[in-house]
N, CA, C and O of each residue as an XYZ file, in Angstrom:
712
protein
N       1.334     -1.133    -27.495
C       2.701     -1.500    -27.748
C       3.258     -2.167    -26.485
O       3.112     -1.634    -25.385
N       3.723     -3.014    -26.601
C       4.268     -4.029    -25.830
C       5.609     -3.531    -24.844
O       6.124     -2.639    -25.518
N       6.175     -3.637    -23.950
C       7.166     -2.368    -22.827
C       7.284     -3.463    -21.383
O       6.430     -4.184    -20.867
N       8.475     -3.255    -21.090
C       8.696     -3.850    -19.636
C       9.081     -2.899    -18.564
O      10.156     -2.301    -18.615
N       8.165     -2.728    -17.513
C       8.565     -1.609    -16.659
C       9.260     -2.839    -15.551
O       8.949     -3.935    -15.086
N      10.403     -1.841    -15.492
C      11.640     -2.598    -14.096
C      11.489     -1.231    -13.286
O      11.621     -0.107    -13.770
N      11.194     -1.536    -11.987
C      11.921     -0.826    -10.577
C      13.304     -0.697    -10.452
O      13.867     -1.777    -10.278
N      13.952      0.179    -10.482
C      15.134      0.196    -10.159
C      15.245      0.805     -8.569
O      16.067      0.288     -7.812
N      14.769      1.422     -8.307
C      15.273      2.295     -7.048
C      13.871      2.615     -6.023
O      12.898      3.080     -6.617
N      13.772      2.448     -4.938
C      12.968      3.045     -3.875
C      12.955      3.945     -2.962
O      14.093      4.273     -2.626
N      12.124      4.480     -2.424
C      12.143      5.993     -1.385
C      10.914      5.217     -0.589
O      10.367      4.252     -1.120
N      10.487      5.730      0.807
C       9.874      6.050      1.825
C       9.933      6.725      2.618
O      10.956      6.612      3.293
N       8.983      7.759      3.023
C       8.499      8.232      3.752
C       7.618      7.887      5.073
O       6.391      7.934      5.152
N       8.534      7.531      6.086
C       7.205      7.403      7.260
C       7.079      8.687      8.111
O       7.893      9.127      8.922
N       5.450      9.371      7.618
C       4.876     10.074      8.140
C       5.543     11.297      7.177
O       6.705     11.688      7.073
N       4.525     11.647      6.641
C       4.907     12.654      5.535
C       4.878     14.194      6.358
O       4.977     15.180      5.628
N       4.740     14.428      7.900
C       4.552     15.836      8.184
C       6.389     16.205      8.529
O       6.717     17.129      9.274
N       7.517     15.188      7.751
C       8.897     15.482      8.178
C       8.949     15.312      6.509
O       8.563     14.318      5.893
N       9.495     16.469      5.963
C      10.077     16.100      4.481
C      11.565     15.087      4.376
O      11.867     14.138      3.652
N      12.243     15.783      5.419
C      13.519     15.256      5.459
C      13.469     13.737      6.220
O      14.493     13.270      6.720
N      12.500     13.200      6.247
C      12.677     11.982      7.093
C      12.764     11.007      6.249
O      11.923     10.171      6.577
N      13.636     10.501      4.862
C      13.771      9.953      4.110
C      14.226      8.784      3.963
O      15.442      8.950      3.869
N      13.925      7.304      3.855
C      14.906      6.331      4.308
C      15.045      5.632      3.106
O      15.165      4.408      3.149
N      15.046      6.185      2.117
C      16.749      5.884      0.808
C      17.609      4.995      1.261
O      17.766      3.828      0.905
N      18.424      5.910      2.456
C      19.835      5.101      2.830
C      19.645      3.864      3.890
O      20.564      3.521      4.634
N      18.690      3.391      3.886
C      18.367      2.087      4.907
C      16.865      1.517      4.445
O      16.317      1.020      5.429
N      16.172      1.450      3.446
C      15.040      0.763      2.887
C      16.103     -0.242      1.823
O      16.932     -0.023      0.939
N      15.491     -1.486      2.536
C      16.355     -2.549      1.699
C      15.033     -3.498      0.912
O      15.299     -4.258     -0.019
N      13.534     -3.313      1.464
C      12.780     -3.958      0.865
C      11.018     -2.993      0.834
O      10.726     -2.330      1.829
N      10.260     -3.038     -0.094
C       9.184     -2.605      0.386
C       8.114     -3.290     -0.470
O       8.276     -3.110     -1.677
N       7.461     -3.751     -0.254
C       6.388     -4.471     -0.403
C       4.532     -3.812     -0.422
O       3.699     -3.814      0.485
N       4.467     -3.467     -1.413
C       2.976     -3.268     -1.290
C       1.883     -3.675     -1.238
O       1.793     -4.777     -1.780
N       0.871     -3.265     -0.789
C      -0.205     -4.142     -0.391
C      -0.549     -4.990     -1.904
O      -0.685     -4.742     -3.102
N      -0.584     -6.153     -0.950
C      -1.941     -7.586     -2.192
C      -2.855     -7.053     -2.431
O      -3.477     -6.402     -1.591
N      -3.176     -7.168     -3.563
C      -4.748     -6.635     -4.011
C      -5.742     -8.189     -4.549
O      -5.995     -8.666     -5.656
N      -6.047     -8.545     -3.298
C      -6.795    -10.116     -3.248
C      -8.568     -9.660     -3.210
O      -8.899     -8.670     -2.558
N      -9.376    -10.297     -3.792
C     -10.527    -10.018     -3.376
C     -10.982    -11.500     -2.681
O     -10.314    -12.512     -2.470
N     -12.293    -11.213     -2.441
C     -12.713    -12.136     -1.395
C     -14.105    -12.894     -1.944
O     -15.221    -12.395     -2.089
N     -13.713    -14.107     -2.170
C     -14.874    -15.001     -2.654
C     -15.984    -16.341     -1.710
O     -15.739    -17.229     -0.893
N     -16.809    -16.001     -2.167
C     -17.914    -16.881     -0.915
C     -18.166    -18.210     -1.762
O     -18.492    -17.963     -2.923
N     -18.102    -19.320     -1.499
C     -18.544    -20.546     -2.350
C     -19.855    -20.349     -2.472
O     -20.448    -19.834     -1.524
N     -20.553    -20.711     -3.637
C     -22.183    -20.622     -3.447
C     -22.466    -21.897     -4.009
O     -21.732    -22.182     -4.955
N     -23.293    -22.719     -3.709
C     -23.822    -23.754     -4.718
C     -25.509    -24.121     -4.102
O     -25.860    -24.848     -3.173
N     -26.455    -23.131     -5.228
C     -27.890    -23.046     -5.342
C     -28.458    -24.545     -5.262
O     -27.879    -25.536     -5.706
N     -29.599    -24.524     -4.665
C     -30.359    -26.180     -4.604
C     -30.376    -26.971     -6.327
O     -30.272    -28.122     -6.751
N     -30.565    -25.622     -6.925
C     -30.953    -26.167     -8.252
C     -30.034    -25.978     -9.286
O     -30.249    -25.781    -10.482
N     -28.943    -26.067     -8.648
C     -27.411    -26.246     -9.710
C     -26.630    -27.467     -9.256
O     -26.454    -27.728     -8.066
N     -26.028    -28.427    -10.569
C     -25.146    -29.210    -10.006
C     -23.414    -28.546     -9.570
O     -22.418    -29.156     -9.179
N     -23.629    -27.118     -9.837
C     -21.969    -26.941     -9.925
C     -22.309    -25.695     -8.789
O     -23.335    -25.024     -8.675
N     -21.336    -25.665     -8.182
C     -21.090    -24.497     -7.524
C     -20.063    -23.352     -7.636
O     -18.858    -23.380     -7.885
N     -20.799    -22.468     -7.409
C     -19.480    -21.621     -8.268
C     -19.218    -20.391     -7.121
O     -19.704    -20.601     -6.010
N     -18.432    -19.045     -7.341
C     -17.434    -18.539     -6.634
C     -18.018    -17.397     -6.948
O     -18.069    -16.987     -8.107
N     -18.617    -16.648     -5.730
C     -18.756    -15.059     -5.759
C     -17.972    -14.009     -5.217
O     -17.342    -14.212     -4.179
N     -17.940    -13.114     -5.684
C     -16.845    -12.099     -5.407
C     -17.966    -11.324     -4.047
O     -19.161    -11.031     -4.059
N     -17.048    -11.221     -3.135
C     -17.602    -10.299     -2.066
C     -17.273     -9.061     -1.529
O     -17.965     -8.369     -0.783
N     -15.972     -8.798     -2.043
C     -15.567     -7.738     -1.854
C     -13.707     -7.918     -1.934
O     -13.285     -8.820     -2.658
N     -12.755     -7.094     -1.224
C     -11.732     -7.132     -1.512
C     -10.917     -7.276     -0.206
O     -11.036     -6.459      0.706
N      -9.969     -8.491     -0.133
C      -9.631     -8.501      1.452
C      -8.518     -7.143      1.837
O      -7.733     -6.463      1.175
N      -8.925     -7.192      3.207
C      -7.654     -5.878      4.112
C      -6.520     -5.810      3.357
O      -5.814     -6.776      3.069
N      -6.270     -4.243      2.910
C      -4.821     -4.384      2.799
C      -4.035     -4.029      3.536
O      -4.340     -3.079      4.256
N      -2.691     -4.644      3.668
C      -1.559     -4.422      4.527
C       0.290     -4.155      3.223
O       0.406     -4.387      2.019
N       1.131     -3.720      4.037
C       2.481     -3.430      3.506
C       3.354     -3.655      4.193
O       3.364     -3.669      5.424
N       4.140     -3.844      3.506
C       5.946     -3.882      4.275
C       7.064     -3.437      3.825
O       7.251     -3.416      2.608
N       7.827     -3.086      4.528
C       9.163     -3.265      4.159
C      10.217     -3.672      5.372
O       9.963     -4.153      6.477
N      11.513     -3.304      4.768
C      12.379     -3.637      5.643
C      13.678     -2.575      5.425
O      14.169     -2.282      4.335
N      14.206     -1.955      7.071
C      14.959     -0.970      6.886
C      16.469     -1.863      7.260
O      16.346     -2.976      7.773
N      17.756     -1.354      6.998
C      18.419     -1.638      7.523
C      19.154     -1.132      8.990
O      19.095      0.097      8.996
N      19.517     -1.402      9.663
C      20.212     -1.091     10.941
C      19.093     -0.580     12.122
O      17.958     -0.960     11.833
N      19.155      0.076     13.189
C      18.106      0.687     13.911
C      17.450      1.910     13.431
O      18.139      2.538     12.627
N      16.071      2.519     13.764
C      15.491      3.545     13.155
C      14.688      4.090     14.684
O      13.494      3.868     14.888
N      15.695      4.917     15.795
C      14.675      4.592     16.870
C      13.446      5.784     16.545
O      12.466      5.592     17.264
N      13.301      6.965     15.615
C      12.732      7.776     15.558
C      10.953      6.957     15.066
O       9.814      7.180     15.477
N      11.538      5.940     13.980
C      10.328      5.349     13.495
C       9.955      4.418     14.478
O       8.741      4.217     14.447
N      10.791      3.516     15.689
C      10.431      2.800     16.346
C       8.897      3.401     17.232
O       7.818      2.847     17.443
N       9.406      4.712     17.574
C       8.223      5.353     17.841
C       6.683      5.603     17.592
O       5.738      5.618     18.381
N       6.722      5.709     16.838
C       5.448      5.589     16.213
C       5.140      4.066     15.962
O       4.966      3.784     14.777
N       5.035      2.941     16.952
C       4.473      1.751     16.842
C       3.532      1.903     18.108
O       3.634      2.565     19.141
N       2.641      1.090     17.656
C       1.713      0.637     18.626
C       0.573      1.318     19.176
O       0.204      2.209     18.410
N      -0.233      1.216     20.383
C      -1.344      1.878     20.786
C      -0.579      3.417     21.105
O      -0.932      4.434     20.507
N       0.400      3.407     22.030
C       1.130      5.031     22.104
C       1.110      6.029     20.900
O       1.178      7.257     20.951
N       1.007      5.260     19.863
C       0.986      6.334     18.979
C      -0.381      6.113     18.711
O      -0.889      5.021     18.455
N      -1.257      7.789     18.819
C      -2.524      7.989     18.722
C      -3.277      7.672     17.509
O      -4.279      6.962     17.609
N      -2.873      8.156     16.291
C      -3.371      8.040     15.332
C      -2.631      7.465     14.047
O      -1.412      7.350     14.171
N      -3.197      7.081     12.810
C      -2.629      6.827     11.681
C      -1.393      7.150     11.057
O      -0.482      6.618     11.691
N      -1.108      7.594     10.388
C       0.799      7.900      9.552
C       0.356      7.701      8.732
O      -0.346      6.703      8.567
N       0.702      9.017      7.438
C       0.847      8.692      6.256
C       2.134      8.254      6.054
O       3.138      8.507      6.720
N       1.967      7.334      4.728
C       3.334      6.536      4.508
C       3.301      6.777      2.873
O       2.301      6.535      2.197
N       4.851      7.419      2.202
C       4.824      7.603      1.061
C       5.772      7.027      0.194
O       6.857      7.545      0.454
N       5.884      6.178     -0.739
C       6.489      5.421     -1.166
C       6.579      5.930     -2.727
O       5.596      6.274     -3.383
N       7.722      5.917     -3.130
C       8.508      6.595     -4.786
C       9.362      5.873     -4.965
O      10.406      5.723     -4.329
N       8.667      4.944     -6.595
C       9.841      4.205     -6.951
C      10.390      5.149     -8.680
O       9.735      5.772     -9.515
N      11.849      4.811     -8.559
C      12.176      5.166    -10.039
C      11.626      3.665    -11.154
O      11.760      2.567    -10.615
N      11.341      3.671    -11.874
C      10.712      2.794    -12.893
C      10.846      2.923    -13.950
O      10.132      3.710    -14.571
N      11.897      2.135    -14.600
C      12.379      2.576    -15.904
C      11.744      1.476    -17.206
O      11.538      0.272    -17.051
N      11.562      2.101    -18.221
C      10.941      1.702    -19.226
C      12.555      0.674    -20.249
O      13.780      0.793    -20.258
N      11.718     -0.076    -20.816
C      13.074     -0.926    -21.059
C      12.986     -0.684    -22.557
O      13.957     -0.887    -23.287
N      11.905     -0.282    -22.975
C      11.725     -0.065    -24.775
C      12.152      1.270    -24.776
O      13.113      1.395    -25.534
N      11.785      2.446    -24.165
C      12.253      4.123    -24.434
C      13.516      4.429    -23.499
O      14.242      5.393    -23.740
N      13.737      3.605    -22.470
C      14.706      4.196    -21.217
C      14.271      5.354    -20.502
O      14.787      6.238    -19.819
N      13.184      5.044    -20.889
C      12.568      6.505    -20.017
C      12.715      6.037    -18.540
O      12.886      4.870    -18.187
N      12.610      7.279    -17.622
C      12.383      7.296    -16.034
C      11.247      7.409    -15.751
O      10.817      8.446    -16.257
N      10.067      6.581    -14.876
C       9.186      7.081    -14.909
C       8.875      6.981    -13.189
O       9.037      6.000    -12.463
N       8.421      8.224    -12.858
C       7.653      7.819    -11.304
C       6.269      7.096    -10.758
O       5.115      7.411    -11.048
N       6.725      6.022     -9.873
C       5.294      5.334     -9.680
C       5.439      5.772     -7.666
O       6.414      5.682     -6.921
N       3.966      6.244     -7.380
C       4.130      6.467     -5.796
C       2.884      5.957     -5.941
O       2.038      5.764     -6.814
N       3.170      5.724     -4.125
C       1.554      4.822     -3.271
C       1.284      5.633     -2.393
O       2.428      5.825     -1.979
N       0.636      6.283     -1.765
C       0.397      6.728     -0.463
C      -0.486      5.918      0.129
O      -1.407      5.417     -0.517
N      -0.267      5.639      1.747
C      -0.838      4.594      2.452
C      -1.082      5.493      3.615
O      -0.370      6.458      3.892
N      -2.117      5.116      4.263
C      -2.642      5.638      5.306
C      -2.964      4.569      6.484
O      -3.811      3.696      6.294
N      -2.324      4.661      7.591
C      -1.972      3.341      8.412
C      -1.532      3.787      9.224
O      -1.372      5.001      9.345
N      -0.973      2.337     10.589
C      -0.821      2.442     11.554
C       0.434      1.102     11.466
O       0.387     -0.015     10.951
N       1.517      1.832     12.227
C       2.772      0.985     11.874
C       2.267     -0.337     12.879
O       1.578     -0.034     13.853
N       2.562     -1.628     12.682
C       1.679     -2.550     13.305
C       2.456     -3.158     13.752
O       2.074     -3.736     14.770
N       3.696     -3.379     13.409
C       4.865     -4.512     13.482
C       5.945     -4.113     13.231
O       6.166     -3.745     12.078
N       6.839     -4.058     14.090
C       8.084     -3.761     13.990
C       9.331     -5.306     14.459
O       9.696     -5.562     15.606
N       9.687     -5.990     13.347
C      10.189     -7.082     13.882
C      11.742     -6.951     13.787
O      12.202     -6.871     12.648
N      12.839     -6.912     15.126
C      14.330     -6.808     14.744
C      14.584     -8.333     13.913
O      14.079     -9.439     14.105
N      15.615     -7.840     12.898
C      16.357     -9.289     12.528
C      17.593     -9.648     13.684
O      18.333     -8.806     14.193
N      17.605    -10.979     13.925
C      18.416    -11.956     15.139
C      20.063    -10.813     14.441
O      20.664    -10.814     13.367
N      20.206    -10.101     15.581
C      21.758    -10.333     15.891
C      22.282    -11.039     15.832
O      22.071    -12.075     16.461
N      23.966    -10.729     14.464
C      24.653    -11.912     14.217
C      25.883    -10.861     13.881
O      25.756     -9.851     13.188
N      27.004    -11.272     14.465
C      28.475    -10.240     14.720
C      28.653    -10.067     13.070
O      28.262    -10.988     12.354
N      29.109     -9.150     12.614
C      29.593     -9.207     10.962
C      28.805     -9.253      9.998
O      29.135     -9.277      8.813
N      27.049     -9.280     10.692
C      26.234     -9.048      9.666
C      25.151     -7.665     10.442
O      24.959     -7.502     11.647
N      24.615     -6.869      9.346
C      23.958     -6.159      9.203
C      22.838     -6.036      9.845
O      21.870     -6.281      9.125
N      22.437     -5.589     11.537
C      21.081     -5.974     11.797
C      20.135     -5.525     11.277
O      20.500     -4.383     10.998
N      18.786     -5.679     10.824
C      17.940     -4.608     10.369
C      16.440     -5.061     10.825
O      16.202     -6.198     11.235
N      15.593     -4.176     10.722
C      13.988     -4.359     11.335
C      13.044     -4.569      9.913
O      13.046     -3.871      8.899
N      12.400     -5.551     10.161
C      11.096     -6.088      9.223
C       9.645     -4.992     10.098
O       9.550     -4.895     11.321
N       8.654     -4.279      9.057
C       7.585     -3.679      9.807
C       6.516     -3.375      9.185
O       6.785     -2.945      8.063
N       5.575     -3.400      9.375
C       4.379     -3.738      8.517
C       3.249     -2.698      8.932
O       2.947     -2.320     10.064
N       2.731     -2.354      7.753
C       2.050     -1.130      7.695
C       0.202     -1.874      7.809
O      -0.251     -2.426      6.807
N      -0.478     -1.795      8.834
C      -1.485     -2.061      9.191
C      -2.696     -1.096      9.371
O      -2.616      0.133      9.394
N      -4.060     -1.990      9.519
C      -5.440     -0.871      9.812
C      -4.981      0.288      8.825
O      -4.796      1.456      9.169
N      -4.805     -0.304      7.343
C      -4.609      1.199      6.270
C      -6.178      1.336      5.863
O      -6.712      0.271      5.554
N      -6.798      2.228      5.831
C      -7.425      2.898      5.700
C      -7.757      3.963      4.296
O      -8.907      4.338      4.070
N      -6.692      4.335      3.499
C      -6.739      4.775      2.877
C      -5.397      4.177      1.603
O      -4.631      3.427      2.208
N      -5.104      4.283      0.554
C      -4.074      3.925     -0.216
C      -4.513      4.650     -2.052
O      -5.473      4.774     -2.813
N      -3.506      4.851     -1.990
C      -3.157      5.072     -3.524
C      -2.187      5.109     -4.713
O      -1.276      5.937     -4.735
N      -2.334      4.398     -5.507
C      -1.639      4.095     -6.593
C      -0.924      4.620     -7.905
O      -1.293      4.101     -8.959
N      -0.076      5.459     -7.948
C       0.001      6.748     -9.132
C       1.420      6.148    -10.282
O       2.534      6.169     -9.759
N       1.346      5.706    -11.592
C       1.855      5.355    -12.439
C       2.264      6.817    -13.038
O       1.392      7.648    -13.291
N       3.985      7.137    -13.296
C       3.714      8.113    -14.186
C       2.806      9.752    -14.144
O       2.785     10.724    -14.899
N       2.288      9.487    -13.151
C       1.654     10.930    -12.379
C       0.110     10.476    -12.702
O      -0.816     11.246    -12.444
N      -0.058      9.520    -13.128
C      -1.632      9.175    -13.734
C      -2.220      8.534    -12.033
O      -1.514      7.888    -11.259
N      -2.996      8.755    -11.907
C      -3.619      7.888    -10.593
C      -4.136      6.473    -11.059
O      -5.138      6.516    -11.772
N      -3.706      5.433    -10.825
C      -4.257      3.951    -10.874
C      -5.064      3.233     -9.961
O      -5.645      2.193    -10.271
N      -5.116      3.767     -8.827
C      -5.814      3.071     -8.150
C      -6.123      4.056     -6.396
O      -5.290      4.662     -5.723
N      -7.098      3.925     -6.226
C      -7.608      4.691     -5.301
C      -8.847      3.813     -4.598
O      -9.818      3.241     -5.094
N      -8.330      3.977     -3.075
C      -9.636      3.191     -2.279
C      -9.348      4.456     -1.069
O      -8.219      4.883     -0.825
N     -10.645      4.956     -0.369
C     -10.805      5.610      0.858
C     -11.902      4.994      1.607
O     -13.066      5.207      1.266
N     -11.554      4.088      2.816
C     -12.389      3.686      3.866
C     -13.408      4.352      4.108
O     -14.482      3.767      3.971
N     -13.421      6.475      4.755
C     -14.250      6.793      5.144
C     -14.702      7.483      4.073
O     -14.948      8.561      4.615
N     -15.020      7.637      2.790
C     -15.644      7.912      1.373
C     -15.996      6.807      1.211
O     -17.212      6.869      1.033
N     -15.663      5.777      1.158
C     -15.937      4.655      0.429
C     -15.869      4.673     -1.035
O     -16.830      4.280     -1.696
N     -14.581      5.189     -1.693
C     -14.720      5.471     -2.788
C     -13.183      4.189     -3.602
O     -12.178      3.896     -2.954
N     -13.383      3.824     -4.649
C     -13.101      2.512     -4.963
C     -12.949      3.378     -6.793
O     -13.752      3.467     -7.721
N     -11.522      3.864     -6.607
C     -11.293      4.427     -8.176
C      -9.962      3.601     -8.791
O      -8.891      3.615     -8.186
N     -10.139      2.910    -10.008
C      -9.427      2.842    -10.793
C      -9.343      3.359    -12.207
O     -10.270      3.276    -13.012
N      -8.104      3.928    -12.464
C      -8.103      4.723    -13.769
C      -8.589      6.152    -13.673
O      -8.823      6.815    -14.683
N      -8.774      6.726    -12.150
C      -9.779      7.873    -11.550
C     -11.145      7.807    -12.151
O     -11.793      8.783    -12.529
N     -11.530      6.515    -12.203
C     -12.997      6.641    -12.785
C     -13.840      5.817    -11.748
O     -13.828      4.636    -12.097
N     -14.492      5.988    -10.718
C     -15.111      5.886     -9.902
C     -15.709      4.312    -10.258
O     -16.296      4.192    -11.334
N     -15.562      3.014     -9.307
C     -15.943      1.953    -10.025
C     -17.800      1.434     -8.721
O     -18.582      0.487     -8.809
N     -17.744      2.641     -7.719
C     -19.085      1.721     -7.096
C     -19.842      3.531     -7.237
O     -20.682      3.890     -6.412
N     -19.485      4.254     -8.109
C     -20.536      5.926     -7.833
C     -21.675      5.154     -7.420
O     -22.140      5.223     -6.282
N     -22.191      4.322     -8.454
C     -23.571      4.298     -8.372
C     -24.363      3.546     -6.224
O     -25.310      3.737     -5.462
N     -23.374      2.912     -6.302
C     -23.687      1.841     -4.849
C     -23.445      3.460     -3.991
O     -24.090      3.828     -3.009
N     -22.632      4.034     -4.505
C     -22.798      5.333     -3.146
C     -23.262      6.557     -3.294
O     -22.994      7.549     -2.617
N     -24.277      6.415     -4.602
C     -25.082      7.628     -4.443
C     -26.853      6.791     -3.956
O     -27.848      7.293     -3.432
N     -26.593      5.504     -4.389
C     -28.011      4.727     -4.116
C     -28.027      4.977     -2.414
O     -29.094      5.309     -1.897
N     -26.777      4.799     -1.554
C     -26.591      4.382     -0.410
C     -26.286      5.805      0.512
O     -26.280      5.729      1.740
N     -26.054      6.999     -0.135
C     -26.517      8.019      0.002
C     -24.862      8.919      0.527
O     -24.708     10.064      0.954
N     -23.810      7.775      0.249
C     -22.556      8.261      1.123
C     -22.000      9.329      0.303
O     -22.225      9.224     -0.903
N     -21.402     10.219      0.649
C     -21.047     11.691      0.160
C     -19.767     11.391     -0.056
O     -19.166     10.540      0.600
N     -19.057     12.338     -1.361
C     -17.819     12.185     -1.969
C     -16.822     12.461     -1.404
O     -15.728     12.181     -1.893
N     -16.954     13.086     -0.221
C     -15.889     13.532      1.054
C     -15.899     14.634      1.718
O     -16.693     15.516      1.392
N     -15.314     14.750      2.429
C     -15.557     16.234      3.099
C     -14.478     17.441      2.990
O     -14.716     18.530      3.513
């Protein structure tokens, strides 16, 4: 049956070990990672056409944009901060055929990479552009259903929670996690 899901509303979380660190009241944009894959031109001696192989799936990266200063999150940029940040993202998503509410979240696993101020201008709103880099881990949840799942150090590549390379990582001997 045919349905238009609209976003109405967003949440983030940077660094999920603060519940209360919520930026509702200053997330003006968020952007989730491209899901691009990566193609090699091939054209064999003994073909006139050349055609396009899939090689895998390029880096993903995210963004958003907060409004005004955030010096708590400014913190956590760069080499000073030791390790990764989970980053948790909840949108409301409303169904346009039932009016239903439905929840869609991502969890991203990353390293804040970019923190860019917008140019100071008297009477307007400053706010920071910042981009979620070296993610490592991400996931996709429609409705509480999981859609999409990639883990760097599993190497595990699930859509629909149905495992799409088992076979490449039981041939290759990599274990389901620890």
């Amino acid at each position: 049956m045919s349905n238009i899901y609209i976003m109405e509303a967003a949440n983030l979380f940077c660094g999920d070990e603060d519940p209360t660190a919520s930026k509702h009241l200053t997330l003006t944009e968020l952007q989730l990672p491209n899901l691009q894959e990566s193609f090699q031109d091939y054209h064999p001696g003994g073909s006139r056409v050349q055609i396009e192989v899939a090689v895998g799936i390029q880096k993903l990266e995210a963004s958003f944009k907060l409004a005004g200063w955030d010096p708590d999150l400014l913190t956590q940029f760069g080499l000073g901060a030791a390790s990764r940040k989970k980053f948790t993202a909840y949108g409301s998503i409303r169904s346009k055929r039932t009016g239903e509410a439905i929840e869609a979240k991502a969890v991203l696993e990353g390293r804040l990479g970019a923190a860019n101020p917008e140019a100071f201008q008297r009477g307007e709103m400053q706010g920071f552009d910042y981009a979620i880099s070296e993610i490592l881990h991400y996931e996709l949840h429609f409705g509480g259903v999981e859609k999409l799942y990639w883990d760097f150090f599993t190497a595990d590549w699930r859509v629909d929670g149905t495992s799409q390379n088992a076979d490449e990582r039981n041939i290759l001997r990599i274990p389901n996690g620890f």
